[in-house]
Backbone as JSON, one array per atom type, in Angstrom:
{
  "sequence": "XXXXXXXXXXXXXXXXXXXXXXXXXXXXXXXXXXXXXXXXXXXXXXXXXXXXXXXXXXXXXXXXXXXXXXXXXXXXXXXXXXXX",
  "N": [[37.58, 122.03, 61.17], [40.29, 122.07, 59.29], [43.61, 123.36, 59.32], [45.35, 125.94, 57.7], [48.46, 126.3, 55.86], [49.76, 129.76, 54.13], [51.18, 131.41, 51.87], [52.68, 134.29, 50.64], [52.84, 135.94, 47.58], [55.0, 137.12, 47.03], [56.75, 136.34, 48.95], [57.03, 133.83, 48.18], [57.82, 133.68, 45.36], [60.73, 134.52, 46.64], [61.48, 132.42, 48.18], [61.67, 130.91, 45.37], [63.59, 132.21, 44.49], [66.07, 132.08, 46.05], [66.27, 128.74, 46.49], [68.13, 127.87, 44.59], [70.56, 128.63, 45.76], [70.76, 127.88, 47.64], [70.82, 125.0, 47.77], [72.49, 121.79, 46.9], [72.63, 119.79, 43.48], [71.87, 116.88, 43.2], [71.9, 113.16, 41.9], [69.8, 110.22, 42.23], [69.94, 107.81, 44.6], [69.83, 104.09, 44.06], [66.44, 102.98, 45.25], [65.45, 101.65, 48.44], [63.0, 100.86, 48.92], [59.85, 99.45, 47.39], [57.26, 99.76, 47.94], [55.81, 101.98, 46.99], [53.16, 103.4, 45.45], [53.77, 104.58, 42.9], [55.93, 104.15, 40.23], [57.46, 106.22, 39.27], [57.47, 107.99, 41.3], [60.21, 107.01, 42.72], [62.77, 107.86, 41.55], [62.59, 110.15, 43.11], [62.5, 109.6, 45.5], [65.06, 108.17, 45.72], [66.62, 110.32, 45.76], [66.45, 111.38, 47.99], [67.73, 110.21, 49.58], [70.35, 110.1, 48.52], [71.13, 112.14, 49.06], [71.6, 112.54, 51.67], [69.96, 114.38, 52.99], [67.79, 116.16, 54.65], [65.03, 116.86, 55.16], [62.61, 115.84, 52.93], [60.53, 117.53, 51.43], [56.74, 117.46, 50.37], [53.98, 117.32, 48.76], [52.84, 115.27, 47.99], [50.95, 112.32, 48.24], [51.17, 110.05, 48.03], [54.02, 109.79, 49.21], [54.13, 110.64, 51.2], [52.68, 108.67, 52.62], [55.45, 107.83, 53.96], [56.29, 108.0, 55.72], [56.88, 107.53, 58.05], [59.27, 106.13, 58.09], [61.39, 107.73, 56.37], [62.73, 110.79, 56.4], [60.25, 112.44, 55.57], [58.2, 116.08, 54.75], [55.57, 117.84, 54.96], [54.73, 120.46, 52.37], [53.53, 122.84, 54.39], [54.01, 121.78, 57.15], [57.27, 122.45, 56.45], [57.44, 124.47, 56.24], [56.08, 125.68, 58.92], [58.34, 124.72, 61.03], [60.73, 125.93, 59.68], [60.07, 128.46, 60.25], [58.91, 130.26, 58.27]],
  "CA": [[38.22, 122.91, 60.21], [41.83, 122.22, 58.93], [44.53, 125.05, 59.02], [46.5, 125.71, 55.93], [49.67, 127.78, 55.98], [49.5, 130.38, 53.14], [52.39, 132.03, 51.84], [52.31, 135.03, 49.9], [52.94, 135.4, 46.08], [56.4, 137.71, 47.04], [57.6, 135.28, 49.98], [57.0, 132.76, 47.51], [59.02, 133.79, 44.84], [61.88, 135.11, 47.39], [62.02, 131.53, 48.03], [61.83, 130.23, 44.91], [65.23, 132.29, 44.23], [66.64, 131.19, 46.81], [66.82, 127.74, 46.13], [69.09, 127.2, 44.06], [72.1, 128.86, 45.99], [71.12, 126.79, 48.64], [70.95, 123.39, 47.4], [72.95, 121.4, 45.62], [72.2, 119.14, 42.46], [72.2, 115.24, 43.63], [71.38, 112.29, 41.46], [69.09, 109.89, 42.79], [70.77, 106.63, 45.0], [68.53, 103.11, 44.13], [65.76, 102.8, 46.19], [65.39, 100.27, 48.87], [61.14, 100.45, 49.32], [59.34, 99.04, 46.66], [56.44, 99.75, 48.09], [55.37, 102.86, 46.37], [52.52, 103.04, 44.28], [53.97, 105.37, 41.53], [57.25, 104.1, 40.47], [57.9, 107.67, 39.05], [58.48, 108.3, 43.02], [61.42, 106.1, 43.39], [63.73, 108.6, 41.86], [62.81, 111.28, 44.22], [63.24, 109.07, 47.49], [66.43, 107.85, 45.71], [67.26, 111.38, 45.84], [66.53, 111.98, 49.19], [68.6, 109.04, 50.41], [71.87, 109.86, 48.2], [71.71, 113.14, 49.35], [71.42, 112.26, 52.69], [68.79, 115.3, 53.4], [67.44, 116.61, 56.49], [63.5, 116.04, 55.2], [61.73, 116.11, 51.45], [59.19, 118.47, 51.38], [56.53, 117.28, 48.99], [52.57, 117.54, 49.12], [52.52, 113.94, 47.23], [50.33, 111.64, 49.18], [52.3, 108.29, 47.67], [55.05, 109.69, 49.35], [53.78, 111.11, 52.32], [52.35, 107.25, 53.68], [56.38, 106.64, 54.09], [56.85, 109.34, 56.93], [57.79, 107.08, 59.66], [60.06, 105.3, 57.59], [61.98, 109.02, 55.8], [61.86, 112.51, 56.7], [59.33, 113.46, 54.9], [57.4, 116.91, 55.44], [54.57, 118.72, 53.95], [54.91, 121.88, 52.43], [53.12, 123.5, 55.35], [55.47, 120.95, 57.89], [58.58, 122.44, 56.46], [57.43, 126.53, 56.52], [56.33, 125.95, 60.39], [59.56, 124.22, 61.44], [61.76, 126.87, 59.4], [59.45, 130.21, 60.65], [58.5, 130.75, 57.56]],
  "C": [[39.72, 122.63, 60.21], [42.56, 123.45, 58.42], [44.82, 124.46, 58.43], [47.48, 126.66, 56.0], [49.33, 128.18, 54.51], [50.61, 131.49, 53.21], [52.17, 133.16, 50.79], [53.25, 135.04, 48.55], [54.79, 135.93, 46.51], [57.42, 136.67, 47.81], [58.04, 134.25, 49.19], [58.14, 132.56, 46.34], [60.45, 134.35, 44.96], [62.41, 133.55, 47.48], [62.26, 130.65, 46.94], [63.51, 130.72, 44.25], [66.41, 132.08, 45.1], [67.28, 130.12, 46.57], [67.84, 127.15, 45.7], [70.89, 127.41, 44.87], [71.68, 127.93, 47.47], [70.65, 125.14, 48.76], [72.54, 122.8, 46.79], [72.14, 120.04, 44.21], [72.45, 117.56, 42.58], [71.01, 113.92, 42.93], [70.63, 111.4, 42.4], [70.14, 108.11, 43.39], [69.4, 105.42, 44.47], [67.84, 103.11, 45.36], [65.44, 102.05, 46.89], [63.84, 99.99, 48.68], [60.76, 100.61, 47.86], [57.87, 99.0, 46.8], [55.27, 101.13, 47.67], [54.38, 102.71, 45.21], [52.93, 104.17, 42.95], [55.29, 105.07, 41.34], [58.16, 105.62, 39.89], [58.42, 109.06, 40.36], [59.84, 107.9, 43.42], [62.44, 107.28, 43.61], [63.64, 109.6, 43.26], [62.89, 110.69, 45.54], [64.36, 108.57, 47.21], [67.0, 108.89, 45.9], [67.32, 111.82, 47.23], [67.66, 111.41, 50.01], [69.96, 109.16, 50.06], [71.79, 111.37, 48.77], [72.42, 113.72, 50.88], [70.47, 113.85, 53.68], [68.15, 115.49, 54.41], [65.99, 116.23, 56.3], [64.32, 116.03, 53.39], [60.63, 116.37, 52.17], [58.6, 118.06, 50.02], [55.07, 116.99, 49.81], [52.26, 116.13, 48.22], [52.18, 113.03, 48.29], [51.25, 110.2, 48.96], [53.39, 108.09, 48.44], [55.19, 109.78, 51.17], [53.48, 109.56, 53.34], [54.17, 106.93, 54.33], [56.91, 107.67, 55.12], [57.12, 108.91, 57.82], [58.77, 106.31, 59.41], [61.47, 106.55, 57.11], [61.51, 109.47, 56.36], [61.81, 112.94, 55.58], [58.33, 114.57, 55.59], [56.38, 117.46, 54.57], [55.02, 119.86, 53.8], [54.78, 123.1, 53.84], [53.69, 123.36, 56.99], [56.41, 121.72, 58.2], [58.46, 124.12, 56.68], [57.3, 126.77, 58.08], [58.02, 125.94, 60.98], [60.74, 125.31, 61.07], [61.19, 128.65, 59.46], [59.26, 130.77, 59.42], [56.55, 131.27, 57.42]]
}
């Protein structure tokens, strides 16, 4: 049996207002790995890389194979790690 974190609908949209005051807005740098099968990924690991970002959180499997290469986390990853 695989656990699943499960967040509730309020938590959910607490964080989705959130967000924005704690980000900022960062174009995407070129990407060095070419090894992605969706090139509609690039931007978002160019983004991770100009932003210089602590992970990407993203439930995309294309993206997910490159996890020992980036920090990348899963949704469920990034809610343990931050006690959510």
């Amino acid at each position: 049996m695989s656990s699943r974190l499960t967040i509730g609908d309020f938590d959910f949209l607490e964080l989705l207002d959130r967000l924005p005051l704690l980000g900022d807005v960062i174009g995407p740098a070129d990407s060095p790995d070419s090894s992605l099968s969706h090139a509609d990924d690039l931007p978002v690991l160019g983004t991770l890389l100009a932003a210089g970002a602590d992970a990407l959180v993203t439930g995309d499997k294309d993206l997910l194979v490159l996890v020992s290469f980036y920090p990348i986390l899963t949704p469920a990853e990034f809610c343990r790690r931050s006690g959510l």
